[in-house]
N, C-alpha and C positions, 0 to 999 in steps of 0.2 A: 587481322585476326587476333581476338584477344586472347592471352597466353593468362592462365591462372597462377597467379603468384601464389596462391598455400591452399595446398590441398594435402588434407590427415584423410586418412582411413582409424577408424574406432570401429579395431575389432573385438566378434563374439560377446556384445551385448545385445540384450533384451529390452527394445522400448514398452517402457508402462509393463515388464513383465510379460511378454509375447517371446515366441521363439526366439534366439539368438540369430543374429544378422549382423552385416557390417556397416555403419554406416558413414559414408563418403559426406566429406565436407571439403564446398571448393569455393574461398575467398567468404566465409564465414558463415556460409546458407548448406543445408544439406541439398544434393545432388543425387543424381541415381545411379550415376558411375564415373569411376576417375576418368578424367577429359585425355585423349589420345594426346600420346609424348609426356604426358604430368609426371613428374618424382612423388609419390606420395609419403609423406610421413606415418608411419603405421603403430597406432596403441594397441595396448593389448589393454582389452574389460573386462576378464577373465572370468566373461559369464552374468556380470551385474545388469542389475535392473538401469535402463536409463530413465531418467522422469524430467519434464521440462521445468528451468528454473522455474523460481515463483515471484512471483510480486506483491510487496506490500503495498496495498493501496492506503495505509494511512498510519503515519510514525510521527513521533516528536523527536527528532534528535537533537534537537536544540537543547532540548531538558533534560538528558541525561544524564544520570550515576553512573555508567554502567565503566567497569575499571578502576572507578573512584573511592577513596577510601571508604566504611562505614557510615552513612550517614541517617540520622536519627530523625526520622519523621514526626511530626507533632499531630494530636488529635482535630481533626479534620468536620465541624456538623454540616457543609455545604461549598457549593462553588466557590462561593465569595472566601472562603478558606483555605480552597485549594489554590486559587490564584495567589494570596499572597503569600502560600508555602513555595510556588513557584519562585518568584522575587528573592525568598529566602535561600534556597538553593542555590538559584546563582548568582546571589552577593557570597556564598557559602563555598564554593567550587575555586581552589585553585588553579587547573585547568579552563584553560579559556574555548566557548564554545565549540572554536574551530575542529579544537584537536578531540575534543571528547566524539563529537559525531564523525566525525572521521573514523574513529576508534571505533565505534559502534558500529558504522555502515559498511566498514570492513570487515566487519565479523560477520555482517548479515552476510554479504555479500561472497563470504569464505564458506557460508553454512547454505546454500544454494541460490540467494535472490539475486533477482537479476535488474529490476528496477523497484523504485519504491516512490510516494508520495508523501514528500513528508512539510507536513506541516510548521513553518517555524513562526516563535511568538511574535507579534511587533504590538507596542507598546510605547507609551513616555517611559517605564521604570526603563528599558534598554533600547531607545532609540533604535536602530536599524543594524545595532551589534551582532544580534543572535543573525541574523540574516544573512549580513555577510560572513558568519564564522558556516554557517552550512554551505555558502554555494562557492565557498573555500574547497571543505570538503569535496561538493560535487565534482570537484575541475579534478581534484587530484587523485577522484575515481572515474573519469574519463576512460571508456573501453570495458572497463570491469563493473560500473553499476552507474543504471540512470536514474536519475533523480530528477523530482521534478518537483519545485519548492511553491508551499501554497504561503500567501501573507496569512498569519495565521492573529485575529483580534481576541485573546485570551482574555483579556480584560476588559473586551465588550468595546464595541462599535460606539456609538452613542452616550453612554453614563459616562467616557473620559472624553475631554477636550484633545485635542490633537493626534486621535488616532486616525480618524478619515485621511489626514492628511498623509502621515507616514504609511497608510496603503496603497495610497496613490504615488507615494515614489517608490515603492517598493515595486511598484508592478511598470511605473511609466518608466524609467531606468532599465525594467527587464529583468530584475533578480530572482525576482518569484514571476511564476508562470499561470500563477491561479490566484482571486481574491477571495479570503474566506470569509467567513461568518462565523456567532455563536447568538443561540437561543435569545431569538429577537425580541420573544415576548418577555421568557421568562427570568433572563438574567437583567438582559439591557434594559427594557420595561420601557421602550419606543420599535416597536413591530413594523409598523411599515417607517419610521425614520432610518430603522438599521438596513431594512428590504432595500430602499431607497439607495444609499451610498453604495453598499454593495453591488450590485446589478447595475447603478451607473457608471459606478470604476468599472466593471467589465467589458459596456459597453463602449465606454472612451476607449478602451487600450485594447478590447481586444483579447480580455483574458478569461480563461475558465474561474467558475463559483464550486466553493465547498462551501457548504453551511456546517458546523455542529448542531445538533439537534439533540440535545438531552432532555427538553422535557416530553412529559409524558401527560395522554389526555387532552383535552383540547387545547391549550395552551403550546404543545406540541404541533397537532393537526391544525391550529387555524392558520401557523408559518409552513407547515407542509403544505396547503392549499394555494396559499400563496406564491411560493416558489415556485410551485408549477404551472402557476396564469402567468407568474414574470416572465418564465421560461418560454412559455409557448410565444406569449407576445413579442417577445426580444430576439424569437429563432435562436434560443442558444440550447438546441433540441441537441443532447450528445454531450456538452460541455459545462452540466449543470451535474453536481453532488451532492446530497443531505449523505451526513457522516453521521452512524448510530444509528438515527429516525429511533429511538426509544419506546417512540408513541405506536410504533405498529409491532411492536413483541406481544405476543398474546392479544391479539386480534381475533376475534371469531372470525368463521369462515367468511360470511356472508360482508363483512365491513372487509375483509382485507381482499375479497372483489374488488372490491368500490376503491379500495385507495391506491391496487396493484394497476388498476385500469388507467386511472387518472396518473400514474407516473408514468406507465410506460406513454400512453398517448404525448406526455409532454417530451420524453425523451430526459427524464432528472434518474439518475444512478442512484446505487446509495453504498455506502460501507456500515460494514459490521467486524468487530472484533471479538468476538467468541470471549464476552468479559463474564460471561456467566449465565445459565437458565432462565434469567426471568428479562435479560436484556438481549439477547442474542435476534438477531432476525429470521423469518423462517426463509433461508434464501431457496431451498429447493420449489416450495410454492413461489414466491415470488419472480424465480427465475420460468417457471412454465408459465407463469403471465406475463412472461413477455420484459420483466424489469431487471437490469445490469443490477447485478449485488459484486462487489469487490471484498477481499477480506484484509485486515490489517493487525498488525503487531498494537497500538495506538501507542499509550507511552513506555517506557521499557527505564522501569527503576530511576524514577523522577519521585517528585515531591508528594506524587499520589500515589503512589504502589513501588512497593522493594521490587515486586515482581516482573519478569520480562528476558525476553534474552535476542530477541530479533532475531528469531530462527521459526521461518515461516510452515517449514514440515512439522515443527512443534507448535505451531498456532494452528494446523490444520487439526493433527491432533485434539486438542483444545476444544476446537469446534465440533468434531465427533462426540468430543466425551460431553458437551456443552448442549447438542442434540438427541443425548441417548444411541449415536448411531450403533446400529449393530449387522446390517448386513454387510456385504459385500457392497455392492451398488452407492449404500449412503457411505459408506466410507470414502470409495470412490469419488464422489461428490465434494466431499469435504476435502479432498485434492487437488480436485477439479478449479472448485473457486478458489481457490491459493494461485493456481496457475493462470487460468484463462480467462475468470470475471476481475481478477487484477489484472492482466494486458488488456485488456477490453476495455475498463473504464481510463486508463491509462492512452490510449489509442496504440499502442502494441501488437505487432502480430503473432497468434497463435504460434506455437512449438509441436508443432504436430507429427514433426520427424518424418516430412514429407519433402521430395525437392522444393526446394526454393522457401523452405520455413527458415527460420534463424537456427543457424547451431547451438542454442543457447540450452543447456542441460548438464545432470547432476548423474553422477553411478554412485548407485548405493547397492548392500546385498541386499539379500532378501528373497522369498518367493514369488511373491504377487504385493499390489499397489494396497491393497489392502492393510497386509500386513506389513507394509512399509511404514502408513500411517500409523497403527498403533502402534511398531516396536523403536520406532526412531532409531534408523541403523545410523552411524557415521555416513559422511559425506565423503566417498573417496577421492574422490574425484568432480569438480564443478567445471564447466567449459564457456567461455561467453564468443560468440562468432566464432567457434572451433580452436579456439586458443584457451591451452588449460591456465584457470586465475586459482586456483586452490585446488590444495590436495590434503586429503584427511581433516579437513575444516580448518585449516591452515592458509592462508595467500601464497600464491608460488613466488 
């Protein structure tokens, strides 16, 4: 007979803002009642809203300022400039990548998230440095945040010699778990040669694709199109990502039919970061047609923006304010995929505070989830498998 080795009682909270209840956690899943004979350990929530962690489906932690002294960005007309502002940072950074994401993924991770996708560079300028400085990190947030590292080609696929190859040990080694992409057409300027390495490291090893997708217009759509005949052909229906897709912000109705069909049919996700109105994705349509939208932090005070903090209820936010939302419902919404279109394209199970979901969730005050989103209460309290890892956005 199996004996539960930890089982808490969290009492008198309110999930998502509902009556006050207690809820029973045994051996890191909620339950419906402590199992006969158990000791339980007993919190007191003194009335707070519980809301399920959230997940970043897309971060750079590799590129982070964030803790680091001031650091003076220089003026930026295109990719090609933010790449080598990148290079510049981290020849610029006394802290070595390890400890900086670390640093960061600990604060997200203090401030409610519970896993995150994060993207790290590989490159000739850093060899497989930044790589192994994140899945340093990752080991030593083991329990308290998952991580799941994509080989990330910031300086293009194709236009540099030797990076096909450093993706391919990045993912056949097992350090990164996803191969990425960037703007096949429009940076790399070889479409189907980038399509090509890409999709075939996936298919040798086994690993999920992110693309970036920044451009816009057909230059954009003709690598969206693409992605999704690779995808259907290859059966990598579920383990396929376009990050941004830029080209479908401001879509009429009638064309983001036609291109919500063709993704969901192929089974390709996408993320959005709530970077602003004119870039933002319409996930609420998108997701009633049937297509996975995840949301993410993406870089957080790197070489392209001071801005960011890795605090995913504030990126939810973000996205409200980024959508105009003003009811209840779309607020809602913009909570929603912080939580559960990140576990989803992630393959995560739901927090639904139902037996057998993961204990995984955050007490904050408040009245309702609504206005949890706009007022950005503290995080009293964060729990991952029923074991508390922060308190007051603090690490225990």
């Amino acid at each position: 007979m199996h004996r539960p080795s930890n089982v808490t009682v969290y009492r008198d909270v309110r999930p998502m803002g509902a009556r006050p209840v207690e809820l029973v956690v045994v051996d890191g899943v909620f339950a419906a009642c402590v199992p006969d004979g158990a000791i339980a350990e007993v919190v007191d929530g003194l009335g707070r809203i519980a809301l399920p962690t959230l997940v970043d489906a897309h971060i750079h932690p590799d590129k982070t300022a964030f803790g680091e002294p001031w650091y003076s960005r220089r003026p930026a007309a295109g990719l090609a400039d933010y790449v080598r502002g990148d290079v510049e940072l981290y020849e610029a950074q006394p802290t070595p990548v390890g400890d900086r994401a670390l640093r960061l993924l600990s604060h997200a991770a203090a401030r409610g998230t519970r896993a995150v996708r994060a993207h790290v560079d590989v490159a000739p300028a850093y060899g497989l440095d930044p790589l192994d400085g994140v899945a340093a990190a990752r080991e030593a947030l083991l329990g308290v945040l998952d991580v799941q590292i994509v080989a990330f080609p910031q300086h293009g696929v194709r236009r540099l010699p030797g990076v096909v190859e450093l993706l391919e040990e990045a993912v056949r080694v097992g350090v990164a778990d996803v191969v990425g992409g960037l703007d096949p057409a429009g940076f790399d300027g070889d479409r189907q040669g980038q399509l090509d390495a890409v999709f075939g490291l996936a298919e040798r090893y086994g690993a999920a694709v992110d693309i970036h997708l920044h451009d816009t217009g057909e230059t954009g759509m003709g690598p969206l199109r693409d992605i999704c005949a690779r995808t259907r052909a290859l059966g990598l229906a579920g383990r396929v990502t376009i990050s941004h897709a830029f080209c479908l912000a401001g879509l009429a109705e009638r064309e983001l039919d036609e291109v919500a069909r063709l993704l969901a049919d192929s089974g390709v996700a996408l993320t959005t970061a709530a970077l602003g109105e004119a870039t933002v994705l319409p996930f609420r349509e998108l997701g009633e047609r049937g297509v996975l939208v995840g949301l993410g932090s993406d870089g957080v005070r790197d070489a392209w923006s001071p801005f960011g903090d890795a605090d995913m209820l504030h990126r939810a936010h973000l996205l409200g304010r980024c959508v105009d939302a003003r009811l209840d419902e779309e607020l809602d919404a913009c909570l929603a995929l912080a939580a559960d279109g990140g576990a989803a394209l992630l393959g995560l199970p739901a927090v639904d505070f139902t037996p057998g979901s993961p204990a995984d969730f955050m007490l904050v005050e408040g009245e309702c989830v609504p206005q949890v989103v706009v007022d950005l209460p503290p995080r009293a309290m964060v729990v991952r498998g029923g074991r508390i890892v922060a308190r007051g956005g603090v690490p225990a």
